[in-house]
Each structure stands twice: as C-alpha cells, then as structure tokens.
VOBA-1610 file (N, C-alpha, C; in pm, whole numbers, padded with zeros to 5 digits, always signed):
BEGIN
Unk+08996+10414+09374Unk+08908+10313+09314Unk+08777+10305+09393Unk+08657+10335+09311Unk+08483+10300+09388Unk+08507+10153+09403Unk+08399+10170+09513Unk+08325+10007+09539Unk+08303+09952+09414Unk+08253+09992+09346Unk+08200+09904+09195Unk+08297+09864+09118Unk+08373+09956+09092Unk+08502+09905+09031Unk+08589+09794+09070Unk+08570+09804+09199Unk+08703+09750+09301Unk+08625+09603+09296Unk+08456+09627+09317Unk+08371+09455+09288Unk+08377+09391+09153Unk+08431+09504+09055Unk+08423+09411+08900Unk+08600+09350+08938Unk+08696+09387+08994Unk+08832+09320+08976Unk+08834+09199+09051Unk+08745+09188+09154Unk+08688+09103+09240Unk+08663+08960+09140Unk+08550+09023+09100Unk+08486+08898+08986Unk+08567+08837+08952Unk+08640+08935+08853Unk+08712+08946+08727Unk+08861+08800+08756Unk+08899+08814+08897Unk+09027+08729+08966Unk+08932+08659+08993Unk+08825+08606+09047Unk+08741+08486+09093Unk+08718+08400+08959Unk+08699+08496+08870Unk+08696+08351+08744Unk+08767+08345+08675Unk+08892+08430+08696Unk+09036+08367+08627Unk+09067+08248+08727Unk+09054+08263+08855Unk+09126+08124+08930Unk+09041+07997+08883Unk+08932+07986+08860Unk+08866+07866+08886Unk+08924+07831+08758Unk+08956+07865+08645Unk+09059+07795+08538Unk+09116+07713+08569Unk+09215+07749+08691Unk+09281+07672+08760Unk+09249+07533+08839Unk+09146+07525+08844Unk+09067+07377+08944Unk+09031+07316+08784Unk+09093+07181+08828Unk+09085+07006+08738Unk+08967+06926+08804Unk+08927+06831+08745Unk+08855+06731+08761Unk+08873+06668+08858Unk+08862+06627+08986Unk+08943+06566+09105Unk+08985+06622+09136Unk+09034+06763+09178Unk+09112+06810+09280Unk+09045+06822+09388Unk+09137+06823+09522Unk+09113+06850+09638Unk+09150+06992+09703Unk+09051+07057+09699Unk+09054+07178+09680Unk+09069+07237+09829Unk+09140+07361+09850Unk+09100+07467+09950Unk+09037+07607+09882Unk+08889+07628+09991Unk+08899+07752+09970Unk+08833+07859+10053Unk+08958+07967+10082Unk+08984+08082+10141Unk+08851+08124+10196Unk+08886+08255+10239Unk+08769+08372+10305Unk+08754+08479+10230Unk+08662+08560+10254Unk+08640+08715+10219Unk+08582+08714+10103Unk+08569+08867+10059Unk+08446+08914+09960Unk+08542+08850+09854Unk+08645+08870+09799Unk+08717+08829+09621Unk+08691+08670+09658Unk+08720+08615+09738Unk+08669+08435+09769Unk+08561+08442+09753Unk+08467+08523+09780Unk+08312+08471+09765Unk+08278+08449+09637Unk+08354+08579+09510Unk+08298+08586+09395Unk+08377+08468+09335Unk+08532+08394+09357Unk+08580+08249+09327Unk+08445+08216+09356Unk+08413+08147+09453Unk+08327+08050+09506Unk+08186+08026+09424Unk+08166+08162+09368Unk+08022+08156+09286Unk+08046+08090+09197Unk+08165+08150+09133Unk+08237+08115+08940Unk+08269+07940+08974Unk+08325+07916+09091Unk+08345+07737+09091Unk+08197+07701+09103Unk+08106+07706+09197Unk+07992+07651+09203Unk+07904+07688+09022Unk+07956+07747+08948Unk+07877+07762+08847Unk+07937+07654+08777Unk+08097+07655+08730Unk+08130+07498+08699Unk+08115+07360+08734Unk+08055+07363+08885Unk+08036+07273+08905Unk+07880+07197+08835Unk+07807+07319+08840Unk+07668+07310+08792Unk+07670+07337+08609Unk+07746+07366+08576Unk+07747+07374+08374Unk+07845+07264+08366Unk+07970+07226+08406Unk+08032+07129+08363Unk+08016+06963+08421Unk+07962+06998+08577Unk+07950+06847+08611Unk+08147+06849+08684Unk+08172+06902+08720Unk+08312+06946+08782Unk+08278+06867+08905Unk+08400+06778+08937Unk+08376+06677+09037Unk+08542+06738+09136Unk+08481+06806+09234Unk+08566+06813+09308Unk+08588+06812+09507Unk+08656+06810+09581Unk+08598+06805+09718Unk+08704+06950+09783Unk+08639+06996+09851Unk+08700+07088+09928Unk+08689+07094+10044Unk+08793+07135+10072Unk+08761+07225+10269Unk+08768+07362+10267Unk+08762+07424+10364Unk+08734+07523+10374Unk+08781+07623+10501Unk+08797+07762+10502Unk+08860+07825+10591Unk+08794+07874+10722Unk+08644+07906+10648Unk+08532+07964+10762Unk+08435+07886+10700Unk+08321+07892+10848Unk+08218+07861+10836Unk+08125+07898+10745Unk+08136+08056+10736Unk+08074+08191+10597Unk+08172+08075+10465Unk+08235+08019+10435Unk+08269+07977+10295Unk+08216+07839+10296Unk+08192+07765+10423Unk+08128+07646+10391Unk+07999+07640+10396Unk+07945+07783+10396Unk+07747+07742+10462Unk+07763+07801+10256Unk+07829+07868+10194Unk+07835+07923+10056Unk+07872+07838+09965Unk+07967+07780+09974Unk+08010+07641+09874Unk+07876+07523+09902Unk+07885+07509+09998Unk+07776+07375+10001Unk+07654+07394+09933Unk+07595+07533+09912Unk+07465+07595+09881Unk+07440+07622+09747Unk+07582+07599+09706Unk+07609+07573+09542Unk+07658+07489+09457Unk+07645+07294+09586Unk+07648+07198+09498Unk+07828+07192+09534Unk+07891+07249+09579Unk+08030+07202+09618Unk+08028+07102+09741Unk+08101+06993+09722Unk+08138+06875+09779Unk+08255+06973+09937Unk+08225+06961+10023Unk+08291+07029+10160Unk+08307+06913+10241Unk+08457+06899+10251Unk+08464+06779+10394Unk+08589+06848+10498Unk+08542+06752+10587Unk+08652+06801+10723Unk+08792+06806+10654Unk+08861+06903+10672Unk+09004+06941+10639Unk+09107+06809+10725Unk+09087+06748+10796Unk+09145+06621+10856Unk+09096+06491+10784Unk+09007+06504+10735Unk+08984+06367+10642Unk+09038+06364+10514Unk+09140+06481+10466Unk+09262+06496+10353Unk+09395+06462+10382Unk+09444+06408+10305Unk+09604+06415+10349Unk+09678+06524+10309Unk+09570+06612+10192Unk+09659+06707+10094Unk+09569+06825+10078Unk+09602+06901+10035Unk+09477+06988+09911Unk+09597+07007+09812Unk+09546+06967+09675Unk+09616+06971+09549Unk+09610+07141+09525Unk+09538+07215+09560Unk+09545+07354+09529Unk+09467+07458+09669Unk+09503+07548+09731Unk+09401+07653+09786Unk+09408+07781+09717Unk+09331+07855+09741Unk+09295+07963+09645Unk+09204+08023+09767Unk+09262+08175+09782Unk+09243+08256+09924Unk+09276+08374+09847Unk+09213+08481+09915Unk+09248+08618+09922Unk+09349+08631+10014Unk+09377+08821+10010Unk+09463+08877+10112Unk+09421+08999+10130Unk+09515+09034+10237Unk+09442+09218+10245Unk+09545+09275+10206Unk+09712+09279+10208Unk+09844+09344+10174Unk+09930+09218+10122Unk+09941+09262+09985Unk+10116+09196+09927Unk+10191+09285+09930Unk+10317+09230+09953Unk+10424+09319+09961Unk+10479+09276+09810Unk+10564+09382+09731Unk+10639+09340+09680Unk+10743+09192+09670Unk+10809+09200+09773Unk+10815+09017+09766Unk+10776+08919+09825Unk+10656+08938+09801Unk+10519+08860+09806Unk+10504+08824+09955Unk+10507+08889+10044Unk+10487+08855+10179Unk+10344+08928+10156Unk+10255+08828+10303Unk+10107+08855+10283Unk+10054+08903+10421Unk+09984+09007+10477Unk+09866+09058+10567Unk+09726+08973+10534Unk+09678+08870+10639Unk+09582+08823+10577Unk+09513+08824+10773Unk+09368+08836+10752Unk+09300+08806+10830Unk+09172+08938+10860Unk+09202+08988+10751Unk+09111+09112+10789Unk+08937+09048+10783Unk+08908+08900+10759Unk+08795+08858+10818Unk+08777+08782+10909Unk+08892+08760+10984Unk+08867+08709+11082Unk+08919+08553+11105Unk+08966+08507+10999Unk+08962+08382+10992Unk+09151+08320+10964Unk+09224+08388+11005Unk+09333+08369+10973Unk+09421+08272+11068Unk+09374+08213+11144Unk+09425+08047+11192Unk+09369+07960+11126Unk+09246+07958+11033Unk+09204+07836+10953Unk+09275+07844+10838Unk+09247+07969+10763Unk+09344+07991+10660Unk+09470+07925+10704Unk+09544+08004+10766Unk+09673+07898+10771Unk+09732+07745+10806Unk+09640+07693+10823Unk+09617+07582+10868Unk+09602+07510+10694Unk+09495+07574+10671Unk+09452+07524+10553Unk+09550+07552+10468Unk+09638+07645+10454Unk+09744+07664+10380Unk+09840+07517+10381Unk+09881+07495+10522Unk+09994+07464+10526Unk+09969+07288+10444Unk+09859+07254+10382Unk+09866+07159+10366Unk+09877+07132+10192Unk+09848+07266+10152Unk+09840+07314+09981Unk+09969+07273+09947Unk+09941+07169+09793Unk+10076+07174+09725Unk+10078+07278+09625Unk+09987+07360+09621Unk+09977+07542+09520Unk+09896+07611+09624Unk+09945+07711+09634Unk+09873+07827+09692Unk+09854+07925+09617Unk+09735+08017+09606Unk+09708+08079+09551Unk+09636+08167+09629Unk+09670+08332+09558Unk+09616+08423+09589Unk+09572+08494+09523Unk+09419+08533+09537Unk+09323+08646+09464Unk+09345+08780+09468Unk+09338+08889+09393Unk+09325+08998+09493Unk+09272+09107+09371Unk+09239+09223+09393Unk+09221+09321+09325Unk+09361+09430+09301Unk+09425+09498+09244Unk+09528+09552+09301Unk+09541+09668+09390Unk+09483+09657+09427Unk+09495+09809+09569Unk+09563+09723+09705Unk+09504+09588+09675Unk+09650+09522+09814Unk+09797+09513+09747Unk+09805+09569+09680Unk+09924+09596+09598Unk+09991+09701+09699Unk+10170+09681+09803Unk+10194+09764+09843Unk+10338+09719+09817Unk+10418+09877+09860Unk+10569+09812+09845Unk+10582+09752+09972Unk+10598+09797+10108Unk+10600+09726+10234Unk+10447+09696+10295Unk+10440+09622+10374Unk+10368+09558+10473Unk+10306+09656+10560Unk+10196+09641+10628Unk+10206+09767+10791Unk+10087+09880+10727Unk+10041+09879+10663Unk+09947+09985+10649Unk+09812+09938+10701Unk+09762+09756+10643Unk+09665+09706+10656Unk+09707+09663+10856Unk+09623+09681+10912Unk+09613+09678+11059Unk+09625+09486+11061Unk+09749+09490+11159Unk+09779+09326+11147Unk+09688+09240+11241Unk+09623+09158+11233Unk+09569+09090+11299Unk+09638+08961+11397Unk+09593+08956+11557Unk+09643+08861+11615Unk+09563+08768+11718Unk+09536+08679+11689Unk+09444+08622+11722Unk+09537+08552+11883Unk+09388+08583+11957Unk+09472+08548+12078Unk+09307+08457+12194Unk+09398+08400+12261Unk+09255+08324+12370Unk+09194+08407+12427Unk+09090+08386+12437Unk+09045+08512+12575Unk+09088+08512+12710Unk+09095+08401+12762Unk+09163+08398+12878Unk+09288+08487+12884Unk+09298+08567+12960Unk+09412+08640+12978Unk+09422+08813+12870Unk+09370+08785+12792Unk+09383+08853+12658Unk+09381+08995+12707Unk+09332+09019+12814Unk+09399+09213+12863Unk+09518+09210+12867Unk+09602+09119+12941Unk+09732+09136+12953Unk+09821+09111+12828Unk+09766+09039+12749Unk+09807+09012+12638Unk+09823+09155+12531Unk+09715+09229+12525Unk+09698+09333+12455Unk+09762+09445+12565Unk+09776+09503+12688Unk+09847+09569+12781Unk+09996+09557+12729Unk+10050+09438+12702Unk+10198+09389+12654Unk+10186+09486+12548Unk+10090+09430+12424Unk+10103+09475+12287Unk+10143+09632+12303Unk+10055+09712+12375Unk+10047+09827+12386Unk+10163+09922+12432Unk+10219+09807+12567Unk+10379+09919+12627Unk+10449+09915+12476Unk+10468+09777+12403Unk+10548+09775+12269Unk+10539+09841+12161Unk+10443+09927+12174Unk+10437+10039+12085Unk+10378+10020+11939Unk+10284+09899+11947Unk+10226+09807+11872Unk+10091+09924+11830Unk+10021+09976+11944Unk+09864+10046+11853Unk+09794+09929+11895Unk+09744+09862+11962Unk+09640+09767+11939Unk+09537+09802+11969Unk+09420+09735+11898Unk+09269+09747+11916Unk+09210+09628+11901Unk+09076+09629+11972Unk+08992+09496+12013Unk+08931+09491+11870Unk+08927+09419+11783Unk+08854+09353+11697Unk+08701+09312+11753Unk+08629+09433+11694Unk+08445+09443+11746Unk+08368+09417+11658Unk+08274+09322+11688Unk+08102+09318+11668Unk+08050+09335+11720Unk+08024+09485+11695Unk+07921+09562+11736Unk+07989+09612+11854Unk+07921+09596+11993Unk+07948+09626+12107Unk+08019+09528+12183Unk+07991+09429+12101Unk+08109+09294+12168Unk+08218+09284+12048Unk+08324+09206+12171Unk+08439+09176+12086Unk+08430+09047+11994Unk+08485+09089+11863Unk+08458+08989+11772Unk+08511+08819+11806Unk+08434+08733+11764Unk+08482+08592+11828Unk+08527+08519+11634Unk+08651+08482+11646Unk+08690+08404+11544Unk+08602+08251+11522Unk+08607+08133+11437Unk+08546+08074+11429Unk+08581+07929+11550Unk+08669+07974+11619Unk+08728+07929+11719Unk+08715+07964+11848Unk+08658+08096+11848Unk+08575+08146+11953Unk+08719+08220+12030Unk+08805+08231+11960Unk+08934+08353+11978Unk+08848+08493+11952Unk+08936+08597+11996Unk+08966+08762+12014Unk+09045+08779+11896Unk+09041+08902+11831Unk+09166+08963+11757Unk+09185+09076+11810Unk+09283+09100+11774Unk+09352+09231+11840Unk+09461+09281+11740Unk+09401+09406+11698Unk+09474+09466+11527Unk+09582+09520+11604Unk+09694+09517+11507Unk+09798+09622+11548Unk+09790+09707+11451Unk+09837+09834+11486Unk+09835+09987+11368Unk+09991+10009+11368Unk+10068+09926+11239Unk+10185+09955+11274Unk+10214+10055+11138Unk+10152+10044+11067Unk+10190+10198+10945Unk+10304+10147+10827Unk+10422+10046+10960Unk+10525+09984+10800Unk+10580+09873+10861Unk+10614+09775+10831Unk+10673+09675+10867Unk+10787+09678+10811Unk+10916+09689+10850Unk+11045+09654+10809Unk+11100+09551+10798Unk+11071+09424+10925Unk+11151+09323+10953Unk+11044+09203+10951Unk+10927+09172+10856Unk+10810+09077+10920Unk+10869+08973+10989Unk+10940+08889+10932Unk+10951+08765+11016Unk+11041+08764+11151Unk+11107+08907+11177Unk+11148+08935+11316Unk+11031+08965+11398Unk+10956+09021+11333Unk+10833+09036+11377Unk+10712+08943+11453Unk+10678+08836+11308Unk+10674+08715+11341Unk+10699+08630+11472Unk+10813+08640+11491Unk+10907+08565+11597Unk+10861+08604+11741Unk+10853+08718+11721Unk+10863+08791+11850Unk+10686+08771+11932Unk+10636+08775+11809Unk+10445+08788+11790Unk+10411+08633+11846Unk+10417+08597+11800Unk+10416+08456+11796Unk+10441+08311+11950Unk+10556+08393+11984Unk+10652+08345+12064Unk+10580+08390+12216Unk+10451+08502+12227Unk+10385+08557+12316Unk+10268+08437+12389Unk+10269+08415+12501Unk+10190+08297+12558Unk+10065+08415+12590Unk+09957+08343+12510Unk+09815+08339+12510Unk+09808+08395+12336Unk+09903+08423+12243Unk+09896+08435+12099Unk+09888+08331+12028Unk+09740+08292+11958Unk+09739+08193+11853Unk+09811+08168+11774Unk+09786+08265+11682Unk+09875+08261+11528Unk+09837+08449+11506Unk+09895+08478+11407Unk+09944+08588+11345Unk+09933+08594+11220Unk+09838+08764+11203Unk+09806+08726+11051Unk+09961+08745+10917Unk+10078+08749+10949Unk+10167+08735+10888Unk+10169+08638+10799Unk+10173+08604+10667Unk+10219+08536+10594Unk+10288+08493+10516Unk+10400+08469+10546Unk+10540+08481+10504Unk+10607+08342+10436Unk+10659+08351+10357Unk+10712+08314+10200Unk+10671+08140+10201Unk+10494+08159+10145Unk+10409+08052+10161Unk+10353+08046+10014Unk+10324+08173+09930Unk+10233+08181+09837Unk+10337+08150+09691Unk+10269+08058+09612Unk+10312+08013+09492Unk+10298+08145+09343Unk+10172+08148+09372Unk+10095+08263+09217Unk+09987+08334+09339Unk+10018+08484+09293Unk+09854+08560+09320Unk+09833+08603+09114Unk+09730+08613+09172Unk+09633+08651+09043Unk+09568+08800+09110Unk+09629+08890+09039Unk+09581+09055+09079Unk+09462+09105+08948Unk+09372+09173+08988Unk+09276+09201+08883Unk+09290+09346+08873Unk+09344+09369+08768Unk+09366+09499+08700Unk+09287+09567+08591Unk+09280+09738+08581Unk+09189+09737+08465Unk+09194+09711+08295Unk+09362+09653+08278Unk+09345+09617+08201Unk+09317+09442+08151Unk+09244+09376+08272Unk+09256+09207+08334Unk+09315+09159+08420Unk+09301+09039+08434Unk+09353+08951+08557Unk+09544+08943+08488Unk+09643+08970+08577Unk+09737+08912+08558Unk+09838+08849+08682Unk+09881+08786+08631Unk+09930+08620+08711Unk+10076+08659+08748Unk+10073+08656+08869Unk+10260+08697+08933Unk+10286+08573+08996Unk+10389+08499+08903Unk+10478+08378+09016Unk+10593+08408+09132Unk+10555+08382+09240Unk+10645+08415+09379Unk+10731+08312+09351Unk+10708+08175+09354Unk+10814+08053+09394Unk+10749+07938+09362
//
C-alpha cells in the first residue's frame, strides 16, 4: 500500500468515527497521523453543526490541533469520565490486543484510556496482524538511570534502541526516553507485560491489552467496524 492510499483509509476511519461523538460528550482524543485526520472531520462538525462537546487529550501535538479548530480542550483531571476516546494504533492483533506508542505518547494515551466508558480505535488495515512483535514495542522509561535500564533490556534479548530526535534522544511529553524493543513476535503479551512493567525506572509500556471496545479499520472497500468486547 502507497502513502496516498494508506492517507485516503486514514481519512476515510477519521470520519466514520466522528459519527460516533453526540451532543455533550466528553470526549478523548488520541495521537498520530489517522487521529489527526478524526480531529479535522470533528472540528469540521463542530464548525457546520454547532457540536457542543469538551475533550482532553493525549499530546500536546492533539491539543495545540483541536483547540485551533474551535474544540473545547480541558485538563483530563477536571473529568470524572470521558463518555468515549477514539485513538489510533500501530499493531492489532487478531484478538484485539494493541502496540501503541509509535508517537511517542503512550503513558497519556493510557491514562486517558483508562478513564473511557468506549474506547475506540482508528486504523487503516495494514496494522492488521495475526500476532503482536513486528511493530518495535515502545517503553517509556525516566532518564535517570535509563542506561542500565536499557543494558537490562539488552542481556534479555529484547533488541533495544534509543528512541531519537535527531541527534538527541527523543523526550515524551513528560520529558521520559523511549526505548523500542525489536522483538519480531510476541507470544505471551501480558507475560510480557508483567515482566516489562514490574522493571524499576519503567513507566508504562506500549502494550495494550484487553482495553479496546470497537476499532474501525479503513479498507478499500470502506470503513468497517470490529466489536472486541
């Protein structure tokens, strides 16, 4: 699949979801390029229909973009809820386990997840996989310490690499490190999980495991709608 193609399935899932957003909802919304093209298609309802809604948001890149198009953005702590989020991914698995963080932002995302009474996921279908492990996993970790942290990763046979801008290492919106793993397949995620996780100076982990309600995949013959749970 070209870039062009792969940007029309993009669209194509960005304005099937905003169907999905009501009058009053308290919205989340996600990161990355298929979120950006959501984000246009909501800010256009907001501006043709008069769509009254408030959101938070995952990154800074989605709140300097929503706000710039007339979307209502408040602190994610001044909600008790979000009635819906709506996020991309980089890998679904067949049963619906998710690789998410390939922009960087995958402790807000999940954060912001955990408060969704629907979650939703965008995607084009090329994150369409049977297992997990191809897309390089992301692990967000402090800097303090973070050689030894990635030295660990490395005896474990993990593949890790410094997550770069440019010549410096990339800073999350938290002012964290990532550090990809190249694991090729995941067999066991949430043993995985456990183990990842459970590492002192590891934030969070871009694993996302059995969280997502509906993705919406954009195919060439349209958007179609897969219910997980």
């Amino acid at each position: 699949m070209d870039q062009t193609e792969q940007n029309k399935l993009k669209a194509l899932v960005g304005q099937e979801a905003v169907k999905y957003v009501k009058d009053g909802m308290l919205l989340g919304l996600g990161t990355g390029s298929t979120v950006r093209y959501m984000v246009d298609a909501l800010g256009k309802r907001v501006k043709d229909e008069g769509l009254n809604i408030t959101a938070a948001t995952t990154s800074t890149r989605t709140t300097k973009q929503a706000e710039s198009l007339g979307i209502k953005i408040v602190s994610l702590d001044s909600l008790d809820h979000l009635d819906l989020v709506i996020d991309g991914a980089d890998e679904i698995s067949d049963d619906f386990q998710g690789i998410k963080g390939g922009g960087g932002a995958l402790l807000w995302e999940k954060i912001v997840a955990n408060t969704a009474k629907k979650y939703m996921w965008i995607v084009d279908e090329s994150k369409l996989v049977h297992k997990l492990g191809k897309f390089p996993l992301p692990v967000e970790v402090i800097p303090f310490g973070s050689v030894h942290v990635f030295n660990r990763l490395e005896k474990m046979g993990y593949k890790p690499t410094w997550r770069m801008d440019g010549d410096k290492k990339f800073l999350t919106d938290e002012k964290n490190y990532i550090i990809d793993l190249h694991l090729g397949e995941i067999d066991k995620p949430h043993e995985l999980y456990d183990k990842l996780i459970k590492m002192v100076g590891v934030v969070e982990v871009g694993l996302f495991l059995d969280r997502v309600n509906d993705v919406i995949v954009g195919t060439a013959n349209g958007p179609v709608v897969k219910h997980a749970r």
